[in-house]
N, C-alpha and C positions, 0 to 999 in steps of 0.2 A: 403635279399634285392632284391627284383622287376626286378635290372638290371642282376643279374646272373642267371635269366631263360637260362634254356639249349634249343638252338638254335636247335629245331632242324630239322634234314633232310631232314623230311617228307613235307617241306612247299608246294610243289605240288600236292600235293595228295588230292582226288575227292570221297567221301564216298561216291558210289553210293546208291540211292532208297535213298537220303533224300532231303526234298527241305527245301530252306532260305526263312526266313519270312519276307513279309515286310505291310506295314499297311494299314487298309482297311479304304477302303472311301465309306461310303454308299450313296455319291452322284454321284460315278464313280465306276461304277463295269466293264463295259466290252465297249470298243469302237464299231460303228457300222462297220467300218472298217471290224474290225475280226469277228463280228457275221455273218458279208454276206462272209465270204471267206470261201466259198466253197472247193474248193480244198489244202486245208490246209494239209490233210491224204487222201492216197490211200484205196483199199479195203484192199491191200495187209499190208498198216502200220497200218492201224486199227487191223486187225487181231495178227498182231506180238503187238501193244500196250495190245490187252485182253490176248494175249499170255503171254506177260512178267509179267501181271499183275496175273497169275494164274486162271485167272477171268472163272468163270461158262458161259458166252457167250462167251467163244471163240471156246467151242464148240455146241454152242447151234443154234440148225436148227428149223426154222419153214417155215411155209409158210407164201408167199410174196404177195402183192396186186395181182399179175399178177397169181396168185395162184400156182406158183414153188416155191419149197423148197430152203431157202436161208439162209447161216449162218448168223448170228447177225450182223458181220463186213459186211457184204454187204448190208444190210436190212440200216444198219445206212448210209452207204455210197449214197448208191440208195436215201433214201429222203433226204440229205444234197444237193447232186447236185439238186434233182426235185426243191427245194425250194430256191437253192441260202443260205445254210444257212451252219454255221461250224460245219462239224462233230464233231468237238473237243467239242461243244455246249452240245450236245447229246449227249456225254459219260459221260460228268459231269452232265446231266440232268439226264443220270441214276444212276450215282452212288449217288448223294444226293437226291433222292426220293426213291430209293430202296435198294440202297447199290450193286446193281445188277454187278456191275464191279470187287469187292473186296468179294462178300459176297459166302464164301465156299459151302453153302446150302442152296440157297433161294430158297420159298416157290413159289406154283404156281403163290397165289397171288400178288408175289414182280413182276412174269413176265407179268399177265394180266393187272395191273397198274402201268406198269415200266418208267414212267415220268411223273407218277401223271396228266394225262392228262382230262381235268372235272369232278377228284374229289376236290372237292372245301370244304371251311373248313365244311359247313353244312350237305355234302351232303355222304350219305353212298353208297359204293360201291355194295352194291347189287340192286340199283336203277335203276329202267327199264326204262328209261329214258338218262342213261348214258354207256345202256351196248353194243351199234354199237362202243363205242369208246375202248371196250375189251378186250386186246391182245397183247405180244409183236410188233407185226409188226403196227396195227394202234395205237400203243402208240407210237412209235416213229415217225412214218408220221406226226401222228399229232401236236405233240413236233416243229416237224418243219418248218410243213406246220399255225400252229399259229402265229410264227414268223414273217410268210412272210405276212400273213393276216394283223398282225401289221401295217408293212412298208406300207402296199397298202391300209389303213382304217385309220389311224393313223387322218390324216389330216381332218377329216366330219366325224368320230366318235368321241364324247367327254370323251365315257368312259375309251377309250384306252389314259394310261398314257403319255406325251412326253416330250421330253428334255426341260427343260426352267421354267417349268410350278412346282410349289412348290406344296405339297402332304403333310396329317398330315398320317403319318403311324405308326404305334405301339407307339402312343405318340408323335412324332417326326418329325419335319418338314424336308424333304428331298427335292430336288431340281437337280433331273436328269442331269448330263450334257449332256448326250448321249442318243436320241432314243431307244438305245441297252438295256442300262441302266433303262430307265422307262418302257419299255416294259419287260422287267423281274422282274420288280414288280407289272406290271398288272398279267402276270402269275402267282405271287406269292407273294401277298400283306403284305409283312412280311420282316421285317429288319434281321432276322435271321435268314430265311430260306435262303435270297439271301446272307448274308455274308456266309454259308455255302457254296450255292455255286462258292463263290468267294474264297476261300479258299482253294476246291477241284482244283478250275482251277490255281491259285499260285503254287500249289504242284506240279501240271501234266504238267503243259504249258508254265509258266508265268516267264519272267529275273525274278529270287531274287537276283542278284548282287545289292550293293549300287551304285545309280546312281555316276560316277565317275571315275567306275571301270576301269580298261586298261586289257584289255583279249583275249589270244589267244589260239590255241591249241596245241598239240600236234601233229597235224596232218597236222598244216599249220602256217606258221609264221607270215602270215597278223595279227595286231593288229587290234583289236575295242577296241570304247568308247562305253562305254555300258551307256545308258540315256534314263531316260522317257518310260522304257520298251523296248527300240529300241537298235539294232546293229549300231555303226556310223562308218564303217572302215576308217581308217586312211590311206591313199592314197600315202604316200611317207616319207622318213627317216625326212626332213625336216620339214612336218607342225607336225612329232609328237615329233621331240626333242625340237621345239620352243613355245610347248607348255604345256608338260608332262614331267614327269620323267620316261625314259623307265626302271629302275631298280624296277618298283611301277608294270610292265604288270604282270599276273598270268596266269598260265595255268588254263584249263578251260575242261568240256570235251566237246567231239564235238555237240554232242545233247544239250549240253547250248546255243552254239551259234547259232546251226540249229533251235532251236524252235521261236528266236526271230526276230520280223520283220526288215526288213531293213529302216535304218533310213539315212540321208543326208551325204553322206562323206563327210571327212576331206581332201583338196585336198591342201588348200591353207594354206599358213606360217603364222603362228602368226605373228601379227604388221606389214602384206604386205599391201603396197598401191596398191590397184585396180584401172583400170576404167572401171563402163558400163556403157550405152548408160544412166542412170541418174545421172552419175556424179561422182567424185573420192571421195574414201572414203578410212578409215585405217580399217582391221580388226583387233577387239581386243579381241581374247580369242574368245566367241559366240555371240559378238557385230559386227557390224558394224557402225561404226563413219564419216559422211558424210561431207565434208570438204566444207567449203561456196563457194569456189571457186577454181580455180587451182591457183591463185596468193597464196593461203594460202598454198597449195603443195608445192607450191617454197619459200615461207618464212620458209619452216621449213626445209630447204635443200634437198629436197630430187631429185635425180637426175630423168630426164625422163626415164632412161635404167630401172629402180628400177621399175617403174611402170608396174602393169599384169593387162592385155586387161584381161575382165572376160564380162561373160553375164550377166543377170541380174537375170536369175536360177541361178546361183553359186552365188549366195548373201540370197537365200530364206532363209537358215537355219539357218541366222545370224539375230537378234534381232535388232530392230535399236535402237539405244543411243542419246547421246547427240551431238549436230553436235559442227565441230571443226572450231571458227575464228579466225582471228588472234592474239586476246588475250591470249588466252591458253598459261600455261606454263605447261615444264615435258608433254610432250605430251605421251610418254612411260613408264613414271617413272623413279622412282630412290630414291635410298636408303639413307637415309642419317643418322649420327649419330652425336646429340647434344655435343658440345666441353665439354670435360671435366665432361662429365655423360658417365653411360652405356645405354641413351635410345635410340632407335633406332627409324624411322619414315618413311612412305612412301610418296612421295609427288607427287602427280599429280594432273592436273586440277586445279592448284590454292588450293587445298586441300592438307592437311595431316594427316595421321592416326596415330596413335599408334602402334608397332608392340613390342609386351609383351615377345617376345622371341628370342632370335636371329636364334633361329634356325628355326620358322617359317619362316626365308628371307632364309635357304636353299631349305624349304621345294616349296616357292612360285617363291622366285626371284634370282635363282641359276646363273641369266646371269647377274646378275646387280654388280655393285663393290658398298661400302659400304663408303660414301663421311663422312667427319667428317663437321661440319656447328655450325655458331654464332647462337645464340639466337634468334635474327633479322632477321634470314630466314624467323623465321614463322610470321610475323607482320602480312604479308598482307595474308596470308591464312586461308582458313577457318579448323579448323578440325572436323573429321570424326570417324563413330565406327575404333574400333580396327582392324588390320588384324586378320582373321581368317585361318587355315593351307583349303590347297585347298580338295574338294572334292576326295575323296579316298585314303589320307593319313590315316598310321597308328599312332597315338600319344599312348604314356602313357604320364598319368599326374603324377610328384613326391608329394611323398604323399600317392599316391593312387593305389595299385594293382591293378585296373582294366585296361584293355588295348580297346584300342576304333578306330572305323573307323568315318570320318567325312564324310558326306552325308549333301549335300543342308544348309551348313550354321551350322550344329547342328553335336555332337560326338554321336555316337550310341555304345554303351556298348558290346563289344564281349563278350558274356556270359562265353565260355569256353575253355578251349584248343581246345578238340575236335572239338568247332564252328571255332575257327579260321584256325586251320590244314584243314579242310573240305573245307573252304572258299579260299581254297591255299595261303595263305598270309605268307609270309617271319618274322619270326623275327627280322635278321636283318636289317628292315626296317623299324623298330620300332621308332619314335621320341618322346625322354623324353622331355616335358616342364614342365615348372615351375608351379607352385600351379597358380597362379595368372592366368597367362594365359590359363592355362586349368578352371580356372572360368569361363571367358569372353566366352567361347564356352557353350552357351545351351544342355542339354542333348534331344536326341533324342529316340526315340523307340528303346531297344536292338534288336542286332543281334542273333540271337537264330535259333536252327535248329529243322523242323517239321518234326518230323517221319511221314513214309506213312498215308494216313488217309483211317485206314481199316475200322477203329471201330464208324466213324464219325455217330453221330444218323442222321435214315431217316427222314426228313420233309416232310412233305404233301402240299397240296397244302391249 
C-alpha cells in the first residue's frame, strides 16, 4: 500500500550537478533584463564555473583584441562588459555551438568557430569571406557585440527579429515576447537550435523549483517564495504564517538561491488593510482588492489601528482584482459544511466552490473553522470551479502510486524517489486525496531530473 513508503531521512538532501526540468516556451526563451546584465559573473566565477565544469577553456590562453594573452574566462568577461551583454549568454553560446565548455578534446575547429558566429546554414567555413571572424577571441566578441548591434538596430532594421511581431519558423508561427528572445532567433533561426539553447541555460542558471516552492538554506534561515523564475523573500514570521505553511519550506543549496534574481518581497500580512495615497485596499494572497470607499472599511469592521500606511511601491507586486462595495459577503471566506452530508464548500464573494476533500481546507484554509449550513445558504450564490490544493503542495491521489507537486493550477508527476529526495521534499508532507479529487486537478509536465548536458549535440547556425 502507497501509504507505507518509508519516510525517509534523507528529505534534505541536494544531489549535486543535476538540474530540474521545467518547460520550454519557444515564445519566451530568455528575458532582456538578463541578456544585458552584465555583471552577472566575475572573471574570477567564470573561471571557477570552466573549472568545476572540467572544461578545456579553463585553461585555454589565447590572444586578446588588445593583442595580450588572455585566458578564456577573461576573453568572455572583457566582451560581456564591452557590450553590456551576460557572460552567462556566452558560455551557453559556446557550449551549444561547440560543446566547447563540456567537450574533453575539442578540435581546433570547435575553438576557431566557438559561437558559430557567420557561419550561417549555407555558408562553409572555409569561406574567405568569413574568415576576419576566425578565432576563439573574435568568436566570442562577436557573439556579443551582435547582441548589442541588435538592441541598437532593432528599431529601422526590419531584418532584425522583435518582440511582438509573429515569425513562421521551422513550420511554426512563434511570437517573441521578449527582444532577447527574437534576437536569438535572428542568430539562429531555428526552433531547436534555441530550445537547445534554452535547456543548456535551465541546467546552468535557471530556478527549476516549481513555482510555489517555500526555500531556504542551510546557510541562512531567510525564507523565499520562489515564482516566475524570481527569489521573493519573505520579510517577517507574520506575512509568511498568514500566508504559507512553514512545515512545506525546503532546504535548498546556496548556489540555487544565489543564481536567482531578486523578485518583490513579501513584507506585508495576508488579508492586511492598507492605505496609499490611491486609496484603501485588502491584500489577498498576490491580489490586491481596492475598496470603493472608506465607508466600506467601516462597514466591514475593521478598526482604524488595523490599518498599514504603505506606499504605493509596496502595492506593485500585487495584481489588482476585483474592487470590494458594500454588497460583498465573506469578504475573507469561510468554510462551511452542508447539514447532514459530508460536502464541504468555500464561500466568498457571493460565490461557492466545491471543496472534494477535506483535507484540501488543511492544506489551503488551516485558519478557518469549518461552520456546518442549511441548504438555503446557497440560493443567492453563485458557484464556482472546485478548490484546487495550493501551489507547492505535495498530494498523493488514492488509487494511484504516483506522488505529485501542484504548480500553477495543474499536479506535476514526481517521476522518482531519487527526483523527489533531490528536490528536498519531506514525505511526511505527503497529502492523500481521494480519487475524485485528484481528478479535478489537471496533469501537468513531470518533474524529472536532467543530468549534466555533456553529450548535448552541437547546432550551427
Amino acid at each position: 500500500m502507497k501509504k507505507t513508503l518509508i519516510y525517509i531521512l534523507l528529505f534534505n538532501l541536494l544531489i549535486p550537478q543535476i538540474s530540474l526540468a521545467v518547460d520550454f516556451n519557444p515564445n519566451y526563451i530568455i528575458s532582456d533584463e538578463t541578456l544585458q546584465n552584465k555583471d552577472t559573473m566575475s572573471t574570477s566565477d567564470i573561471q571557477i564555473f570552466l573549472e568545476e565544469k572540467n572544461s578545456p577553456l579553463a585553461s585555454f590562453i589565447t590572444e586578446y583584441i588588445d593583442g595580450n594573452r588572455q585566458k578564456a574566462s577573461a576573453i568572455i568577461y572583457n566582451s560581456a562588459q564591452k557590450y553590456n551583454i551576460n557572460p552567462k549568454y556566452l558560455l551557453v553560446k559556446l557550449q551549444k555551438e561547440q560543446s566547447l565548455v563540456t567537450d574533453k578534446n575539442p578540435s581546433q575547429k570547435q575553438f576557431d568557430w566557438a559561437t558559430g558566429y557567420a557561419v550561417c546554414d549555407s555558408c562553409a567555413m572555409d569561406d574567405p569571406s568569413i574568415q576576419e571572424y576566425k578565432g576563439f577571441t573574435n568568436q566570442v566578441d562577436s557573439a556579443a557585440g551582435v547582441m548589442r548591434s541588435y538592441y541598437e538596430k532593432y528599431p529601422t532594421q526590419a531584418w532584425i527579429k522583435r518582440a511582438g511581431q509573429t515569425y513562421n519558423i521551422d513550420g511554426q508561427k512563434i511570437t517573441p515576447a521578449t527582444n532577447a528572445t527574437a534576437f536569438l532567433y535572428t542568430y539562429t533561426p531555428h526552433i531547436h537550435g534555441n530550445q537547445n539553447f534554452w535547456t543548456i541555460w535551465q541546467s546552468w542558471f535557471e530556478q527549476s523549483y516549481p513555482d510555489g516552492t517555500l526555500a531556504k538554506t542551510n546557510e541562512n534561515p531567510t525564507v523565499y517564495l520562489l515564482q516566475d523564475g524570481k527569489k521573493r523573500k519573505i520579510d517577517n514570521m507574520t506575512s509568511l504564517v498568514t500566508r504559507f505553511d512553514p512545515k512545506m519550506i525546503i532546504t535548498v543549496p546556496q548556489s540555487e538561491i544565489d543564481k536567482l534574481e531578486n523578485g518583490k518581497e513579501i513584507k506585508l500580512p495576508n488579508y492586511a488593510i492598507v492605505q496609499a495615497p490611491s486609496g484603501y485596499y485588502l491584500l489577498d494572497y498576490d491580489y490586491k482588492r481596492k475598496f470603493d470607499s472608506y465607508d466600506v472599511v467601516r462597514k466591514f469592521g475593521y478598526n482604524p489601528d488595523e490599518i498599514i500606511e504603505v506606499e504605493e511601491s509596496d502595492l506593485e507586486s500585487y495584481l489588482p482584482a476585483e474592487n470590494i462595495s458594500a454588497d460583498v459577503r465573506d469578504l475573507t471566506g469561510r468554510i462551511v459544511k452542508l447539514k447532514n452530508t459530508q460536502n464541504f464548500y468555500y464561500i466568498k464573494d457571493n460565490t461557492y466552490s466545491p471543496i472534494l476533500d477535506q483535507k484540501i481546507i488543511q492544506t489551503n484554509f488551516n485558519n478557518l473553522d469549518i461552520e456546518t449550513v442549511e441548504s438555503t445558504t446557497f440560493d443567492t450564490l453563485t458557484k464556482t470551479n472546485p478548490i484546487l490544493p495550493k501551489d507547492g503542495i505535495i498530494i498523493g491521489v488514492e488509487g494511484d502510486s504516483s506522488i505529485y507537486v501542484i504548480e500553477n493550477g495543474k499536479k506535476r508527476h514526481i517521476k522518482n524517489e531519487k527526483t523527489f529526495n533531490t528536490y528536498g521534499y519531506n514525505w511526511k508532507n505527503i497529502v492523500w486525496i481521494n480519487f475524485y479529487a485528484g481528478l479535478a486537478i489537471p496533469d501537468g509536465l513531470p518533474l524529472q531530473l536532467i543530468e549534466e548536458i555533456d553529450n548535448l549535440d552541437t547546432v550551427t547556425n
